[in-house]
N, C-alpha and C positions, 0 to 999 in steps of 0.2 A: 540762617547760618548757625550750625551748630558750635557750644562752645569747645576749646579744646580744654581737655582735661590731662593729665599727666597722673597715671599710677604707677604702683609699683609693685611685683610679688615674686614669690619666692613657688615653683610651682610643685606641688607634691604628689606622690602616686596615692594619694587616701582613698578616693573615689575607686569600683572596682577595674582590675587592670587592664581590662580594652577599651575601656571610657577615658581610664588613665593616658596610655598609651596614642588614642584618639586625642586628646587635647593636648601632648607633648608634640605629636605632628602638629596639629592647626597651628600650634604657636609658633613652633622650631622653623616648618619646613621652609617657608622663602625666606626669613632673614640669616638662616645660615647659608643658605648660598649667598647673600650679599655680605656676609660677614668675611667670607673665605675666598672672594670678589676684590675685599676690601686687603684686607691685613695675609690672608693662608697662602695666594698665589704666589705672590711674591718673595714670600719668607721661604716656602717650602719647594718651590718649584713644580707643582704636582696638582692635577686637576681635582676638584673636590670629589673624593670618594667615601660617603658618611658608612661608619659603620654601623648599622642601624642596631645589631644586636646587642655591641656593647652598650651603646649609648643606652637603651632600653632597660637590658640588665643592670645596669651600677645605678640608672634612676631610681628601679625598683626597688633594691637592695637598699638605697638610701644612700647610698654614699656617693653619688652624683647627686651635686644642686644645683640647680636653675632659675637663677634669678630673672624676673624682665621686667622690661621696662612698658608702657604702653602708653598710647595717645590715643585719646577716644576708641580702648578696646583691641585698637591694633598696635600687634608688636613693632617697639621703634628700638629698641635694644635688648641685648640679656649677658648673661656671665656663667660659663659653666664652672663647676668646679668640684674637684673631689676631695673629699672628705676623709684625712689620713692619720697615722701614729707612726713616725719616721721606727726606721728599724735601730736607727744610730743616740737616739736621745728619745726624753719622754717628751711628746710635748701632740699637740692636736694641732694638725695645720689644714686649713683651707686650701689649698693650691688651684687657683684659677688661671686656666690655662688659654679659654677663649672670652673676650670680652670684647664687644662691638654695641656702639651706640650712634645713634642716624644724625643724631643734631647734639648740640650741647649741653642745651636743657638737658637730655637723655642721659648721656653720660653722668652731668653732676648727679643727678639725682637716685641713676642707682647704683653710685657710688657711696650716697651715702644710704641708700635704704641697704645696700648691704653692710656695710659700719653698724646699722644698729641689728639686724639679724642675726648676725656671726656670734654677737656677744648671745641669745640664745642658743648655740648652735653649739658651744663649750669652744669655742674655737680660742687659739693661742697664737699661731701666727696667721698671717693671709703672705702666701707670697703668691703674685702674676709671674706671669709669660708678658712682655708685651712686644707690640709690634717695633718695629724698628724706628719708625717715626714719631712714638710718642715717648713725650719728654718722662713723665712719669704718671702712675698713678696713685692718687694718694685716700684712705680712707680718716676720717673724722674719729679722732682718740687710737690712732697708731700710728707708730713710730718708726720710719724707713729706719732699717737696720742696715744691711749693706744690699748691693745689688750685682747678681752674678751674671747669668742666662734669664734671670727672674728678679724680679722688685720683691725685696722680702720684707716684710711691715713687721713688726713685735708689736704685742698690745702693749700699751704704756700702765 
């Protein structure tokens, strides 16, 4: 019986971009349908229709991140997120808009591997999306600030 192992990463386009492209499918394609199974049916009313393009373009460009989670090599969570400068104030926000984890363990834990990421990342705030059923999310050294449509964190 093999052991279970739990990682964690952050997935980048570096490799060239149909290799790139190639392993954001492998990782992405069946836990966002169960992500969007889980939390997107219900919120949005609307059957999952990924827009492969964008998604693709704002990974390249960098201002899409992709966090995930893994158990023995397969994806058991992730957290997308884009990478912004509000038009309104100075400041660098993370805004994760989808975040799905299969088990507990999963969730803590790339919660807090992204708590320590972001802080390379120049990031200043993190606000979520989250679903309707979950109480909050909280990241390790941020500071829930208020919560609107989104859970907005300030770094402390």
């Amino acid at each position: 019986m093999q052991e279970r192992k739990m990682r964690f990463d952050i997935l980048n386009p570096e490799q060239g971009s149909e290799e790139a492209i190639q392993n954001l499918a492998n990782t992405l394609g069946e836990i966002l349908v169960k992500a969007w199974d889980k939390d997107g049916k219900d919120t949005y009313g609307k059957p999952f229709n990924l827009n492969v393009v964008a998604l693709i373009q704002t990974w390249l460009s960098g201002s899409l991140k992709v966090f995930v989670a893994y158990d023995n090599d397969k994806p058991v969570g992730f957290a997308l997120g884009i990478n912004f400068r509000p038009m309104q104030f100075t400041c660098n926000v993370l805004s994760i808009d989808t975040f799905y984890a299969e088990t507990e363990e999963a969730e803590r834990g790339l919660l807090a591997y992204i708590s320590d990421a972001v802080r390379f990342l120049g990031v200043e705030e993190v606000w979520f999306t989250k679903p309707k059923d979950r109480v909050s999310l909280k990241l390790d050294g941020w500071e829930p600030k208020e919560s609107l449509e989104l859970c907005r964190l300030i770094k402390k």
